[in-house]
PLY file of the C-alpha trace (Angstrom):
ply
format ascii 1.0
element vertex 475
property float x
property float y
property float z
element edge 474
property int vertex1
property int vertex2
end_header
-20.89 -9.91 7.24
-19.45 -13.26 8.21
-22.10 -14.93 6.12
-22.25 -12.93 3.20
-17.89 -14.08 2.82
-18.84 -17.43 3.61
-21.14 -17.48 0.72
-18.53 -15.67 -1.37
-15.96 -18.42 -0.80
-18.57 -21.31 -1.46
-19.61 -19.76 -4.76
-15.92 -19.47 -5.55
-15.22 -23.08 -4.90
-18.28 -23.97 -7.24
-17.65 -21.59 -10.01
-13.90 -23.19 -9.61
-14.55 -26.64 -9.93
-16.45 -25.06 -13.40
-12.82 -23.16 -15.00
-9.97 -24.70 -12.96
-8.19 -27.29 -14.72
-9.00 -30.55 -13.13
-6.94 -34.24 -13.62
-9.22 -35.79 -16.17
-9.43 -39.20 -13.78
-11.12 -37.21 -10.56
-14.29 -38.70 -10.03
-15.90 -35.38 -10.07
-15.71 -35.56 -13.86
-18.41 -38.12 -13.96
-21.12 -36.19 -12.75
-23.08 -34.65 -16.28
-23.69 -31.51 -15.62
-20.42 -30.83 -14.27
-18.77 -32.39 -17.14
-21.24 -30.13 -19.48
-20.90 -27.10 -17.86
-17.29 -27.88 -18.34
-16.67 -28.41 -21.95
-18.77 -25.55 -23.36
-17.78 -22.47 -23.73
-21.40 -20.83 -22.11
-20.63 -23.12 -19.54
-17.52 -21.74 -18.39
-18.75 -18.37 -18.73
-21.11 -18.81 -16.48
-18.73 -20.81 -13.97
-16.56 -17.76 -14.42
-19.98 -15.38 -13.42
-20.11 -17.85 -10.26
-16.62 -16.90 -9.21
-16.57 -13.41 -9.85
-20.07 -12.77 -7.92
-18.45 -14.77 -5.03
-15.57 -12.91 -5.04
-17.72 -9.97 -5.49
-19.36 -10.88 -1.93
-16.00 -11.25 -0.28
-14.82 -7.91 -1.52
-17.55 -5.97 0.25
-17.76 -8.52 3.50
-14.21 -7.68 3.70
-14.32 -3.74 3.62
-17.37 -4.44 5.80
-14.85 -6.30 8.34
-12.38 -3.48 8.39
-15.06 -0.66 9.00
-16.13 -2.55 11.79
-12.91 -3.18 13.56
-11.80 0.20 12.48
-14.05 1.55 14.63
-14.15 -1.08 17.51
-12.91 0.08 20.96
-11.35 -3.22 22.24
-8.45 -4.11 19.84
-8.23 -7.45 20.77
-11.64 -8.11 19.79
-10.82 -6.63 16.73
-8.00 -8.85 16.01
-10.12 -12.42 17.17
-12.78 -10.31 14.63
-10.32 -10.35 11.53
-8.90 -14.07 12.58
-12.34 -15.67 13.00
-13.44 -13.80 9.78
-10.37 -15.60 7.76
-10.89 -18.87 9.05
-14.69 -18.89 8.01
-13.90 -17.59 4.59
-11.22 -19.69 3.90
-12.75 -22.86 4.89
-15.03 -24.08 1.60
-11.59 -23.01 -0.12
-9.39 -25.67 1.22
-11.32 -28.35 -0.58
-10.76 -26.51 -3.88
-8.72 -27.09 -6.90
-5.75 -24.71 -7.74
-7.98 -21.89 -8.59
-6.72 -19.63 -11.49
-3.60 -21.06 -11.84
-2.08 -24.73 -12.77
0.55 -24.45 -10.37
-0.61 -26.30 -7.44
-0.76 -29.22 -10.09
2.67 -28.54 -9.96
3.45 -28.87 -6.41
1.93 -32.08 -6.21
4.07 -33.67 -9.07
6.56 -31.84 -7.15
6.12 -33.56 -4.31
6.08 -37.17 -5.66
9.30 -36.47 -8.20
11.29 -35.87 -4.62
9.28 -38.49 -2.37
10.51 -41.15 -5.43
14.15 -39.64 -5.62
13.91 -37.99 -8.81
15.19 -34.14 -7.95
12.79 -31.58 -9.30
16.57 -29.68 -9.73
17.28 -32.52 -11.97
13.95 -33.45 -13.80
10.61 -32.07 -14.97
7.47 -33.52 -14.19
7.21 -35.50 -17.34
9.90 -38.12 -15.48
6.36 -39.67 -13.90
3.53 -40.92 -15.18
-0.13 -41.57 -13.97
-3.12 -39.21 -12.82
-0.48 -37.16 -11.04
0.43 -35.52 -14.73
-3.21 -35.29 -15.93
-3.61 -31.66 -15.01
-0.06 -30.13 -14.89
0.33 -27.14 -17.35
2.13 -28.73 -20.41
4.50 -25.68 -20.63
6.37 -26.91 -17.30
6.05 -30.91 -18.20
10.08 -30.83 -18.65
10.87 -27.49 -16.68
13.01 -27.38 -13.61
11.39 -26.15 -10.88
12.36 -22.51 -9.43
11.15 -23.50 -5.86
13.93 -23.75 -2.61
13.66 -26.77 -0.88
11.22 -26.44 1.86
8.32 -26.99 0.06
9.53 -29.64 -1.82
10.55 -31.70 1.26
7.44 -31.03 2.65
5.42 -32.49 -0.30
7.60 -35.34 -0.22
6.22 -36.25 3.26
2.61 -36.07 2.23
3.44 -38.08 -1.31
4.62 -40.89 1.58
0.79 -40.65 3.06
-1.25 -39.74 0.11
-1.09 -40.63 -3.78
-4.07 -38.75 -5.19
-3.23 -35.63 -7.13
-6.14 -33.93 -5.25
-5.26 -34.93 -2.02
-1.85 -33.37 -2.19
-2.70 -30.16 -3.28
-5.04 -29.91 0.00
-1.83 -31.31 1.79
0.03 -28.27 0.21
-2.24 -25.65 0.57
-2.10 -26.35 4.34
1.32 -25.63 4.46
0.79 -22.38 2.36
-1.96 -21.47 5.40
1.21 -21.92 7.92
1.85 -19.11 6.26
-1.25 -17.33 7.10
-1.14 -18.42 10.74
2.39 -17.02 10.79
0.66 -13.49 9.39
-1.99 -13.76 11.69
0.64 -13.74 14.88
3.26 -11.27 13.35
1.04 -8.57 12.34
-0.44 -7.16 15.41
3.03 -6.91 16.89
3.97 -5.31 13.19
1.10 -2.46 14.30
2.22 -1.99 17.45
6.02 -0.96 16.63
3.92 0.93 13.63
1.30 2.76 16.11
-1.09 1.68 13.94
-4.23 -0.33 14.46
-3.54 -4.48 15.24
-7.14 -5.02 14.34
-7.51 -3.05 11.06
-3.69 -4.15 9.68
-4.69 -7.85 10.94
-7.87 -7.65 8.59
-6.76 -5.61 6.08
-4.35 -8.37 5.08
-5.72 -11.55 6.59
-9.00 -11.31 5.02
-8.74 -9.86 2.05
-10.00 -11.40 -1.44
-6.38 -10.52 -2.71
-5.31 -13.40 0.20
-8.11 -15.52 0.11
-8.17 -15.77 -4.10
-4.33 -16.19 -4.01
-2.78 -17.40 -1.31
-5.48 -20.09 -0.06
-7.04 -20.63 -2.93
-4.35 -20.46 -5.71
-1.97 -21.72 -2.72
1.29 -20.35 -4.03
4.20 -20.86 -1.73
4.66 -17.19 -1.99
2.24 -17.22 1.16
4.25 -19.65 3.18
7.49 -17.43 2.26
5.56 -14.01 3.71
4.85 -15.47 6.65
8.42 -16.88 7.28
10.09 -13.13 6.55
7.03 -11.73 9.10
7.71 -14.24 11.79
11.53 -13.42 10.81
11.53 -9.68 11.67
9.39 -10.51 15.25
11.77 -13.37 16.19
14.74 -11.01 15.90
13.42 -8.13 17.41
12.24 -10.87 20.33
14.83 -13.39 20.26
17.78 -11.62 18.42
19.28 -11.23 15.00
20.61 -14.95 14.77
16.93 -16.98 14.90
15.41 -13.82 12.83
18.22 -15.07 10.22
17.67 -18.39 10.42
14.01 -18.21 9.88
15.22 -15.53 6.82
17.04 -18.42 5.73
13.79 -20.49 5.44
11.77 -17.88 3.64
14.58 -18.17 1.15
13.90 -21.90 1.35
10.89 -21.29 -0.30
10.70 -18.75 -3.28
15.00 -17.29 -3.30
13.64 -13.43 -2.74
12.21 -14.05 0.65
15.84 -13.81 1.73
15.82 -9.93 1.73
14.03 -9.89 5.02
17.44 -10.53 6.21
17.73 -6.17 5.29
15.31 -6.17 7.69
16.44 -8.46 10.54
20.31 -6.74 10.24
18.46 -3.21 10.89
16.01 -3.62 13.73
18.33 -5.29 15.76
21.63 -2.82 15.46
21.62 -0.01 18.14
20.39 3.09 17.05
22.70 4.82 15.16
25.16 2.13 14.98
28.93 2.47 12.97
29.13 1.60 9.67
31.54 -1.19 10.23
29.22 -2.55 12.99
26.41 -2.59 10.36
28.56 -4.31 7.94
29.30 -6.95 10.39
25.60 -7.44 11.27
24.88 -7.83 7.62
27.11 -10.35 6.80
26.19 -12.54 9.88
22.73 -11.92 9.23
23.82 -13.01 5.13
25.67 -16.06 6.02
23.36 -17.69 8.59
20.61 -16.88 6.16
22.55 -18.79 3.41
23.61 -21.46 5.69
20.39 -22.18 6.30
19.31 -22.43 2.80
22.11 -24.33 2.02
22.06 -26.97 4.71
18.24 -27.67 4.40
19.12 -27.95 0.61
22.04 -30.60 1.29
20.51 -32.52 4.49
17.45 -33.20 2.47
19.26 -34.77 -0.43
18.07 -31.81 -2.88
21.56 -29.81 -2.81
21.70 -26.44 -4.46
20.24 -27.47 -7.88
17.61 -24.58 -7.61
20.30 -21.98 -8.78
20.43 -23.53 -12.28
16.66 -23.26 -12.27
16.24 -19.36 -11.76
15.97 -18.49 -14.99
12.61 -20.47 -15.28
10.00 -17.69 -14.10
11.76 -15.33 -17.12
10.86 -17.86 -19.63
7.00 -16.47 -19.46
6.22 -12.74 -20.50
3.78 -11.44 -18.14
1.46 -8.16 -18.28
1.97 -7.07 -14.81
6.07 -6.73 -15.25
7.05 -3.26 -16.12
10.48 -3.86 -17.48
8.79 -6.73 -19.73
5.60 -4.39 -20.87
8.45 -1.35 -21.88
10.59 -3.54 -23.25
7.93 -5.38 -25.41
6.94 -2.23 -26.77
10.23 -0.95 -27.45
11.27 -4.11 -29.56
8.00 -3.88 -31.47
8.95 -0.19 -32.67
12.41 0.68 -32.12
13.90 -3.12 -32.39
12.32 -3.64 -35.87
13.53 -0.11 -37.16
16.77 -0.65 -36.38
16.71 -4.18 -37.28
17.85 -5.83 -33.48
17.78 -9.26 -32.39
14.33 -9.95 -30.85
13.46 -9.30 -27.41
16.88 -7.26 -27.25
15.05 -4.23 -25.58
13.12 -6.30 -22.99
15.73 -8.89 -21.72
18.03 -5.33 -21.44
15.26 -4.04 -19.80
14.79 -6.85 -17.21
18.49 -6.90 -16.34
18.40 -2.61 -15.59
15.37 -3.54 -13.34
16.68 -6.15 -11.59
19.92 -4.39 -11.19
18.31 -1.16 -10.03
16.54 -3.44 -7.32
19.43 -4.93 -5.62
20.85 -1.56 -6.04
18.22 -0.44 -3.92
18.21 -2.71 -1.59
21.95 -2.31 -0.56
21.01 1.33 -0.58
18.71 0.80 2.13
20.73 -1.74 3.75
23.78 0.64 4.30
21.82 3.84 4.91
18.40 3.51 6.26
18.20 4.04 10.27
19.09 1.22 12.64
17.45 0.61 16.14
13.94 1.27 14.96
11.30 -1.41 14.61
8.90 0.46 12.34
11.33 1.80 10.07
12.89 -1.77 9.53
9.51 -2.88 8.79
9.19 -0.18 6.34
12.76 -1.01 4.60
11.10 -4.69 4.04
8.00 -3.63 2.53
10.45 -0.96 0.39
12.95 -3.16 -1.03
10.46 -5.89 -1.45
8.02 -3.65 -3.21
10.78 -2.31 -5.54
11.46 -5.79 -6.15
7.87 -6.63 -7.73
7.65 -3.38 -8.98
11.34 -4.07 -11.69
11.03 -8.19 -11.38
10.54 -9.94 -14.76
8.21 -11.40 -14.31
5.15 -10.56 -11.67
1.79 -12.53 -11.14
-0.92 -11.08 -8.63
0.29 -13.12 -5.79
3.73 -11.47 -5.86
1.78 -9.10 -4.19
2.00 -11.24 -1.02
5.05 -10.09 -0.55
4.54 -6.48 0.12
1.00 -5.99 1.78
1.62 -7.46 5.00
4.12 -5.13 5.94
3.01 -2.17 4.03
-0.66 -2.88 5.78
0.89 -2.30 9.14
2.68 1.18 8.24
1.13 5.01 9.00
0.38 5.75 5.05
-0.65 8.58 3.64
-3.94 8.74 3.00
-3.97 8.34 -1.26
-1.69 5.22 -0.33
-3.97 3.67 2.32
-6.62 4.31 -0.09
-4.52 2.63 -2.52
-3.95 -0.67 -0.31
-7.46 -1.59 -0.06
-8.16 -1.00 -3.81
-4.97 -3.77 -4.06
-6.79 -6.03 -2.37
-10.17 -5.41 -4.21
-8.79 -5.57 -7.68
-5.79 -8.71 -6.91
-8.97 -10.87 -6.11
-11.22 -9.79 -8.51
-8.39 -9.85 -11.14
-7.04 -13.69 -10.28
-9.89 -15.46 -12.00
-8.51 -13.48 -15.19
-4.94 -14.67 -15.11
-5.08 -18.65 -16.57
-8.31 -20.05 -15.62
-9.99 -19.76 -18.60
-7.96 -22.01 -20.99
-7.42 -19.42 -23.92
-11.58 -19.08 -24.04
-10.74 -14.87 -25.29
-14.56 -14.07 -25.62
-14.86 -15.44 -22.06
-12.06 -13.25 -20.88
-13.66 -10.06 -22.67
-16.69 -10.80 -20.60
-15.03 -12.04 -17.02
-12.99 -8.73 -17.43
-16.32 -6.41 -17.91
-18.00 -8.18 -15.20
-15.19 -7.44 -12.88
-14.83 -3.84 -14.12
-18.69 -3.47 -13.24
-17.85 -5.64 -9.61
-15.19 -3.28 -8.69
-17.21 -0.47 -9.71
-19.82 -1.20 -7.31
-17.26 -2.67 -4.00
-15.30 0.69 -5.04
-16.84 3.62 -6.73
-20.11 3.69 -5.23
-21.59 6.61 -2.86
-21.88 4.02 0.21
-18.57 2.31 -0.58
-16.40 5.69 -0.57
-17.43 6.77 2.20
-17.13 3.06 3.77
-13.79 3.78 2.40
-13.34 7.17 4.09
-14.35 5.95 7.59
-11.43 3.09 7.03
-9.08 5.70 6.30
-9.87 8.30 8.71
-9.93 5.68 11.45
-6.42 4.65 10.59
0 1
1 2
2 3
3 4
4 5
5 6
6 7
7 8
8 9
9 10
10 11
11 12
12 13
13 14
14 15
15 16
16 17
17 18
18 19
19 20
20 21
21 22
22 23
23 24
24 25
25 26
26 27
27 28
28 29
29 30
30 31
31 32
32 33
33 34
34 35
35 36
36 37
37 38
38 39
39 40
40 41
41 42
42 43
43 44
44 45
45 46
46 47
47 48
48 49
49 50
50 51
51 52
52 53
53 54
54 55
55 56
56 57
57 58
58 59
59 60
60 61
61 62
62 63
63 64
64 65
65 66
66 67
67 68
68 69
69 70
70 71
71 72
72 73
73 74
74 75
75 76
76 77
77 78
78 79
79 80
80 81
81 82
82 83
83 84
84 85
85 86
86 87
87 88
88 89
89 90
90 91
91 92
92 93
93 94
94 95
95 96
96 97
97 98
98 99
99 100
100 101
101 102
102 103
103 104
104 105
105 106
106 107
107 108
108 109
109 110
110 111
111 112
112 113
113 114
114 115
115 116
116 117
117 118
118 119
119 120
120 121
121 122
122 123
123 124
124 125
125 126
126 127
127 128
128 129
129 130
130 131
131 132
132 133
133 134
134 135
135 136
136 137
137 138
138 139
139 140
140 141
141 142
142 143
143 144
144 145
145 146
146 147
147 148
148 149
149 150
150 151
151 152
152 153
153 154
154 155
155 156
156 157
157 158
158 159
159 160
160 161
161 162
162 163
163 164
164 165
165 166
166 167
167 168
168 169
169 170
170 171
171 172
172 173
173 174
174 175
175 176
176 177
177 178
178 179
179 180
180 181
181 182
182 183
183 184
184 185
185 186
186 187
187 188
188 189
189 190
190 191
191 192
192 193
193 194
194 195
195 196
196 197
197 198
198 199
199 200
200 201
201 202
202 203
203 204
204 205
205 206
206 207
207 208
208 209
209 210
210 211
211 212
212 213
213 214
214 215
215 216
216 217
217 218
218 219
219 220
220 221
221 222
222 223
223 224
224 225
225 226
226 227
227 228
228 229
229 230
230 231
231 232
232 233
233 234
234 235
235 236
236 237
237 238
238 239
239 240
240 241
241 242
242 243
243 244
244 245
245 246
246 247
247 248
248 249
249 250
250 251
251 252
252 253
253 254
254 255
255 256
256 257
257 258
258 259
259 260
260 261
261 262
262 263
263 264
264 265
265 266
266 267
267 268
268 269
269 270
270 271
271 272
272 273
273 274
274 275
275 276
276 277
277 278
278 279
279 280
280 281
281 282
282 283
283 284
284 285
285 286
286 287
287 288
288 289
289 290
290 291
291 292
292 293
293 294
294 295
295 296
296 297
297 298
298 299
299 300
300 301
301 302
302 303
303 304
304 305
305 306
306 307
307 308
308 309
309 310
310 311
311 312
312 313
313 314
314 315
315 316
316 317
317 318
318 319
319 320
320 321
321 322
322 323
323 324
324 325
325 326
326 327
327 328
328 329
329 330
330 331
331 332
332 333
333 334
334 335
335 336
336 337
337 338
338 339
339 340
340 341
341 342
342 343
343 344
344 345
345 346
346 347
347 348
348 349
349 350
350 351
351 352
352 353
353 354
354 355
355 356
356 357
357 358
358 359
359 360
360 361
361 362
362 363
363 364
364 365
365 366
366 367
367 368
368 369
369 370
370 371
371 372
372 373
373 374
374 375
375 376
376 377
377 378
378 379
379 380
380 381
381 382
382 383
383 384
384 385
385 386
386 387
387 388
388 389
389 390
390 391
391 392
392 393
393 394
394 395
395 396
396 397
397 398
398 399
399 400
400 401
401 402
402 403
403 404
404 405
405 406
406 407
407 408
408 409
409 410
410 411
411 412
412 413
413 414
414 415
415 416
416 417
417 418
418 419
419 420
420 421
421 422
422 423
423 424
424 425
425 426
426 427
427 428
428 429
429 430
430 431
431 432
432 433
433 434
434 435
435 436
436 437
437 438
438 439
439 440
440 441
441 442
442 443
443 444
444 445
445 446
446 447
447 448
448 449
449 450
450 451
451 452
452 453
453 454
454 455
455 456
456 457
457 458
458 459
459 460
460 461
461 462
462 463
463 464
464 465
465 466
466 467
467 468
468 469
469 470
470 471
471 472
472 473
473 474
């Protein structure tokens, strides 16, 4: 089992260094086959086979992995099980490239614009010049970036160590696995206010090709902020309501909605049953420490507040997964040319009802869900932050990040346990899918029928069902 992921990972770091963008200076480049593989289409294709057949392998090591410790008597072997297991499958990926995604290019042009003084708040990437450009996605060369602060000061320190492109994006996608680490001590304490297994929630979301293909190997801050809000909830049911704000404040420091942990934090650590006016209080402590936080990392790192005027950025990409941008899309190509409206009328009215339902929502829950009990302020966070994927604008696979930890940890019915593994099946077969393959459409046709045929098998299978059933029934 541990060797059949570790084989999974290595073929997904060499089918990666096949489709991943790479800076056209890396000495990798050099090697011919490498370089041929590279610039034919057949070539990528069958880089693209590589990845999917590794990913393939981690899929069914990782159901493997939670069988096992579904069914293991000790739970803390269980847990070291699910740990060990994520540290030898993520290992050939912190080498890698960005896979499936340009944005770790990104983060590393980030990282030098603030180490230099020029304010990613301010400036695009296109300010510098050099190697460090060679691979960023030319749609963000003059964007703002999106990103709170703590990432970007934390690039900045690396850029003082380390010039090459390469370089820091392994520097950043060790502060994504903080992240991880942060997971890795939150969530069998998550379990055990759950009454749930802390060796089949630890694996379930520790070791799961949805993690491993997005979080460490696409290393999107998104993991660094779900690890924050996790380590936010224990800290205030542990320490109290003011550090579990503080570290709220810090999730929000690194992608703006990992601030609604905070819902969270103000719930778990109110007395059952608590007055209105008390809660009220609690929340708006719980708001302004948050924000304080935020605002003083912002200001104390020379950065300020200049990622407010850069939230609009994520809405300036239409993305398949969004469900107020897929209705709306479809509405504007009937309706909107019938009765002659301005374009995208129906989806940017669309994305402002969802996003307005979803705070909505989550003042709902933060005014009338219970108070005093760990499990159901666990559930409010996966709630409000699942609702918030589910109506955001604009959703990628590793939004997903922000929901299955704590979802992974809850007693769920058995269609939605069922549900959570398939997640984490289909968000790593699926990431190779997303931008990887530089507009080759033939090559996605394929990749997407060799996934269809990989999930088939990890999923649909006699022997995986009931693999499947013996997860479930054990949880």
């Amino acid at each position: 089992m541990l060797a059949r992921g570790f084989v999974g990972s290595c073929l997904v770091l060499l089918g990666g260094l096949v489709v991943s963008p790479l800076p056209g200076s890396t000495p990798l480049l050099d090697l011919e086959p490498l370089a041929a593989l590279r610039s034919q289409l057949p070539g990528r294709m069958a880089g693209l086979v590589v990845v999917l057949a590794g990913l393939g392998l981690l899929a069914t090591a990782w159901l493997s992995l939670c069988r096992a410790v579904a069914h293991a008597t000790d739970s803390l072997s269980g847990v070291r099980a699910a740990r060990t297991a994520s540290i030898v499958w993520t290992l050939p990926l912190l080498i890698a490239p960005p896979l499936f995604s340009r944005d770790g290019w990104s983060y590393a042009a980030q990282a030098v614009m603030t180490h230099v003084g020029a304010s990613p708040y301010r400036f695009g990437p296109n300010v510098l010049s050099g190697p460090i450009l060679e691979a960023v996605d030319p749609r963000w060369m003059a964007t703002l970036t999106p990103y709170g602060p703590l990432p970007l000061l934390a690039g900045a320190a690396f850029a003082a160590v380390v010039t090459g492109p390469w370089q820091l994006v392994i520097a950043h996608r060790l502060v994504a696995l903080v992240g991880l680490v942060l997971l890795a001590w939150a969530l069998p304490r998550f379990a055990t206010w759950a009454g749930t297994s802390p060796a089949l929630s630890s694996a379930a979301v520790l070791a799961s090709p949805l993690m491993l293909a997005n979080g460490v190997g696409g290393l999107h801050n998104d993991l660094l902020m779900a690890g924050l809000m996790a380590a936010a909830l224990v800290v205030a049911v542990e320490r109290g309501w003011w550090y579990g704000a503080v570290l709220g404040g810090l999730a929000a420091a690194v992608k703006l909605p990992g601030g609604m942990v905070c819902i969270g934090v103000a719930l778990v650590t109110l007395a059952a049953g608590a007055p209105w006016s008390t809660r009220v209080r609690r929340l708006a402590g719980t708001a302004f420490v948050s924000v304080g936080t935020l605002v003083v990392l912002g200001v104390v790192g020379g950065l300020g507040v200049g990622w407010i005027d850069a939230l609009s950025v994520p809405g300036t990409v239409n993305t398949p997964l969004s469900v107020p941008t897929v209705l709306g899309g479809a509405l504007d190509a009937t309706a909107g040319r019938l009765l002659d409206l301005p374009d995208a009328a129906f989806r940017d009215t669309l994305r402002t009802v969802g996003m307005v339902g979803a705070l909505a929502f989550a003042a709902w829950v933060a005014l009338r869900w219970p108070t005093g009990s760990r499990e159901r302020a666990l559930a409010a966070t996966a709630a409000v932050a699942g609702l918030m994927v589910l109506l955001s604008p604009v959703v990628h696979l590793w939004y997903l990040l922000w929901v299955v930890p704590f979802a992974a940890a809850l007693r769920l019915h058995r269609a939605a346990r069922i549900g959570l593994y398939a997640v984490g099946v289909i968000g790593g077969l699926a990431a190779p899918l997303d931008s990887s393959l530089h507009g080759a459409y033939v090559a996605i046709i394929l990749g997407c029928m060799t996934a269809a045929g990989m999930l088939a098998l990890a999923l649909l299978t006699p022997r995986s069902r009931q693999r499947l059933d013996q997860i479930v029934a054990s949880s």
